[in-house]
C-alpha positions in Angstrom: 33.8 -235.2 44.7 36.2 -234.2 42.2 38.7 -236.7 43.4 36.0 -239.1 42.9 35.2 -238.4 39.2 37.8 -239.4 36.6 37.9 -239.1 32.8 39.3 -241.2 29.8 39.5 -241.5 26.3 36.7 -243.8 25.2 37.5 -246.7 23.5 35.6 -248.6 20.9 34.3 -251.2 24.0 33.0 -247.9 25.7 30.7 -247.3 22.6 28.0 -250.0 24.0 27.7 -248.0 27.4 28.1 -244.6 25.4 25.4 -245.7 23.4 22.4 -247.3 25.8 23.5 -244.1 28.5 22.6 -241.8 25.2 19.6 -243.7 24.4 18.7 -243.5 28.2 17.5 -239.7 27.3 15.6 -240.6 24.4 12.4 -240.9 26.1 12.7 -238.0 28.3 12.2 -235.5 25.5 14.3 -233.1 27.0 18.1 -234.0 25.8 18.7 -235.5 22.0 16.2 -234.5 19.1 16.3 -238.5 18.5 13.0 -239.7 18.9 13.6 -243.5 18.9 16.7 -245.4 20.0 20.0 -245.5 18.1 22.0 -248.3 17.6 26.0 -249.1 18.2 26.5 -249.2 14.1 23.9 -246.2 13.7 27.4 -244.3 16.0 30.2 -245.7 14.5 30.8 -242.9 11.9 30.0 -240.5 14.9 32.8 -242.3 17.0 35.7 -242.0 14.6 35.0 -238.2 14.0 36.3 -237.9 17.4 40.3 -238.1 18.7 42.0 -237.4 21.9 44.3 -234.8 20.3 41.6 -232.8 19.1 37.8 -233.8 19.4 38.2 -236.2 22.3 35.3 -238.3 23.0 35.9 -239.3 27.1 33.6 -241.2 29.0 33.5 -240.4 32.8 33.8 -242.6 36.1 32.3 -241.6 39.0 33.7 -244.0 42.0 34.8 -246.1 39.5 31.9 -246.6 37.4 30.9 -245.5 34.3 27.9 -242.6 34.7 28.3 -240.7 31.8 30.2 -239.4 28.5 31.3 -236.2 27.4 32.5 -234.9 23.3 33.6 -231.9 21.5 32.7 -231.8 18.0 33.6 -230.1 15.2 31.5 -226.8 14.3 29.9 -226.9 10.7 33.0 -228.9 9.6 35.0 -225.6 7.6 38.3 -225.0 8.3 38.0 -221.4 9.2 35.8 -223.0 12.2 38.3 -225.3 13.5 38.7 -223.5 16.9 35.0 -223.8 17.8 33.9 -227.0 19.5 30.3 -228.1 20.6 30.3 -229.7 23.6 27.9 -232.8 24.6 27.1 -234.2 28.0 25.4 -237.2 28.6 24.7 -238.5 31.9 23.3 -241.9 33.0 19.8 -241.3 35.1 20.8 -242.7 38.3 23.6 -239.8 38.2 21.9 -236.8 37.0 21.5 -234.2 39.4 24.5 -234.5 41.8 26.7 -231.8 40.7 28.9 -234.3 37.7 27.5 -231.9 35.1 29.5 -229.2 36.8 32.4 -231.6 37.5 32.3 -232.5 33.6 32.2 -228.8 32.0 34.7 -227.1 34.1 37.3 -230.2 33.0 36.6 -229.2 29.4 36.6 -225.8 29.6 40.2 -226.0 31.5 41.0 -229.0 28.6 39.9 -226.6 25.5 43.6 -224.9 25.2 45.1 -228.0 24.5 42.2 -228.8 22.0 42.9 -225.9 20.2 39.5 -224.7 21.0 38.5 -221.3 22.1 35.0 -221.2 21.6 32.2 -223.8 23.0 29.0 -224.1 22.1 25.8 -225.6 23.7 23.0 -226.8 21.5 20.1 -227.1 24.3 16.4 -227.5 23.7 14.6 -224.1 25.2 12.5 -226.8 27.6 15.8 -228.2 28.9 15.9 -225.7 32.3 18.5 -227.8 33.8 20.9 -227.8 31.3 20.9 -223.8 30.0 21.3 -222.9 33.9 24.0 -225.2 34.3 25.7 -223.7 31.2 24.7 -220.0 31.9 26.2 -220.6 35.5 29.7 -221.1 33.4 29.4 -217.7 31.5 27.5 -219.4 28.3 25.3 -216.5 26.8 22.5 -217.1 24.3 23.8 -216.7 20.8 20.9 -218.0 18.7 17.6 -219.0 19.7 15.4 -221.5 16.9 11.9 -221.2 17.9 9.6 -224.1 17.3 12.3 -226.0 15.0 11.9 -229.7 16.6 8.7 -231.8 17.1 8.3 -233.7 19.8 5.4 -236.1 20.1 3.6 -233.3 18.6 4.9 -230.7 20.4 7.0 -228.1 19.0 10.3 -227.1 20.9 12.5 -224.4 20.4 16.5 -225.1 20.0 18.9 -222.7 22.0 22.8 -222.5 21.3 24.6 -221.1 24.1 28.0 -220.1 23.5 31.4 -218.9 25.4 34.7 -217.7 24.7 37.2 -219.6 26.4 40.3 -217.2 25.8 
């Protein structure tokens, strides 16, 4: 599969694609603490944060089509922080669940040298099984666990942030 799956820096055209596969996990409760769709201007600020030499935004191809994006962002935008990343995957449905996510985080975890990076971190709901075992299968350890801090459709979700040292 890997030779299958390719990666490249997104481009202003990619943010229409970036944006509906985001809002494709808006409904499912499970991914983004958005609650109702975002809009391509509600990103744009969110888009220029990124850059390929050191918060690269990519968005992935799987057989030549688009099926998902990937970002590091900065951590809690200090200085003293600048070698700590968070990492965001987002996957479009019909892809989820055939092995990309794996695909996806061991390319960034190999990348994060050259991004200066050498810590990652996961912000994943506490509900979101898929996501903290495919992140605790790469060595991520719970580092902080925020119980109850989102609402849901009434429901209240706990926040975990899973964390690893890449050297």
């Amino acid at each position: 599969m890997s030779e299958d799956i390719t990666f490249k820096d997104a481009s202003i055209e990619d943010l229409p694609i970036i944006v509906d596969i985001y809002n494709s996990t808006v409904p499912g409760r499970m991914v983004t603490a958005d609650t109702e769709p975002v809009s391509i201007n509600d990103r744009l600020d969110w888009f220029h944060e990124h850059n390929p030499d050191k918060r690269p935004l990519w968005v992935v191809q799987y057989e030549g089509e688009i099926c998902g994006w990937v970002s590091l962002q900065s951590f809690y935008g200090r200085p003293a922080y600048q070698a700590t990343a968070e990492i965001s995957i987002y996957l479009h449905e019909e892809f989820r669940g055939k092995g990309l996510g794996k695909k996806i985080l061991t390319k960034v975890i190999e990348e994060c040298p050259k991004f200066e990076v050498d810590t990652l971190l996961g912000f994943i709901f506490g509900h979101n099984k898929p996501s903290l075992t495919l992140f605790s299968s790469f060595g991520f350890e719970k580092w902080a666990h925020f119980p109850e801090v989102a609402t849901l459709d009434g429901v209240k979700r706990d926040l975990i942030i899973l964390g690893r040292k890449i050297s």
